[in-house]
C-alpha positions in Angstrom: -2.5 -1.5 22.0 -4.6 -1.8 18.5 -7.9 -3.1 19.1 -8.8 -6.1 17.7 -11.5 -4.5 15.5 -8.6 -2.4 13.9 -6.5 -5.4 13.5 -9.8 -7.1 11.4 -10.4 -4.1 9.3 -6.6 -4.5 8.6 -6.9 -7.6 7.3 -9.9 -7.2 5.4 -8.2 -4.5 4.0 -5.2 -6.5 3.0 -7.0 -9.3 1.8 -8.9 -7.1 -0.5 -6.2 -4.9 -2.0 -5.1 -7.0 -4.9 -9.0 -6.1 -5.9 -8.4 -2.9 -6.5 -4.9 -3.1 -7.6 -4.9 -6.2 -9.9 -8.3 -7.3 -11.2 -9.8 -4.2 -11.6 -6.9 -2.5 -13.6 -7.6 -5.7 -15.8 -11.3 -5.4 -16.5 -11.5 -1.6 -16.8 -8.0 -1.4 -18.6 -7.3 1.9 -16.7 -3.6 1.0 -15.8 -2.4 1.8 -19.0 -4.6 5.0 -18.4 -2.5 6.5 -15.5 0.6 5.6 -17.3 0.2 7.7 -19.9 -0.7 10.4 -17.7 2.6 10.1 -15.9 4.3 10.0 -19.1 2.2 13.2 -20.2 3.6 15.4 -17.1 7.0 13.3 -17.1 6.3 11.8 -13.8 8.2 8.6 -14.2 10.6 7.9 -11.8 10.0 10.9 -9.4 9.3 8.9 -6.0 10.9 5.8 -4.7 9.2 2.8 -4.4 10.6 -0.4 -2.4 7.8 -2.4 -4.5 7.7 -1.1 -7.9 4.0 -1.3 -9.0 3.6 -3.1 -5.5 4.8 -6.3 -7.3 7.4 -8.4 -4.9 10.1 -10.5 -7.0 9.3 -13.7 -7.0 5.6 -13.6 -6.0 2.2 -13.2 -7.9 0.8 -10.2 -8.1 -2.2 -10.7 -5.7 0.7 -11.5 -3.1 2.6 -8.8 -3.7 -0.5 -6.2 -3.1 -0.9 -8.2 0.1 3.1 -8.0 1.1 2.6 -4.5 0.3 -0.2 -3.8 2.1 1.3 -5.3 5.0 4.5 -3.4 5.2 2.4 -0.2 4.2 0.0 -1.1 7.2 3.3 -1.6 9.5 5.1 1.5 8.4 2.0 3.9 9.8 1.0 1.8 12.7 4.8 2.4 13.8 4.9 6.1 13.0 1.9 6.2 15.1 2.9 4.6 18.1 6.2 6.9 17.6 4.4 9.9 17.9 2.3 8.3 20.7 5.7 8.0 22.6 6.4 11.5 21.9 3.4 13.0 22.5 3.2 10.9 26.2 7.1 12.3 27.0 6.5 16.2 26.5 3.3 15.9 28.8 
């Protein structure tokens, strides 16, 4: 079982990543930055992405970095607890 301090640090985590991702693109202009590095090494369009930009349709962005983050946070906690199962079966 995740310990409650993980599962706050989670959160924290979550409630904080719009920060990174949406104001402070804004104030120090650098998303424009990366993407015209990715158009530099012709990057665009290489990798998947469920959320494009982490953006959800229909929601603002600060809510969409949080979805994201969720489902991001979901994904490895469950590949975790797969190896975990895996790991516990062999031995």
């Amino acid at each position: 079982m995740i310990s409650r301090k993980i599962i706050i640090m989670l959160l924290l985590l979550i409630l904080v990543s719009p920060i990174f991702g949406v104001v402070l693109p804004e104030i120090l202009e650098s998303e424009e930055y990366i993407e015209s590095l990715a158009d530099i090494v012709n990057a665009t369009g290489l990798i998947y992405s469920p959320f494009r930009e982490y953006m959800v349709p229909g929601l603002d962005a600060y809510l969409g970095y949080m979805v994201s983050a969720v489902f991001g946070s979901l994904i490895i906690i469950s590949i975790y607890y797969i190896i975990l199962y895996i790991m516990r079966r062999k031995s």
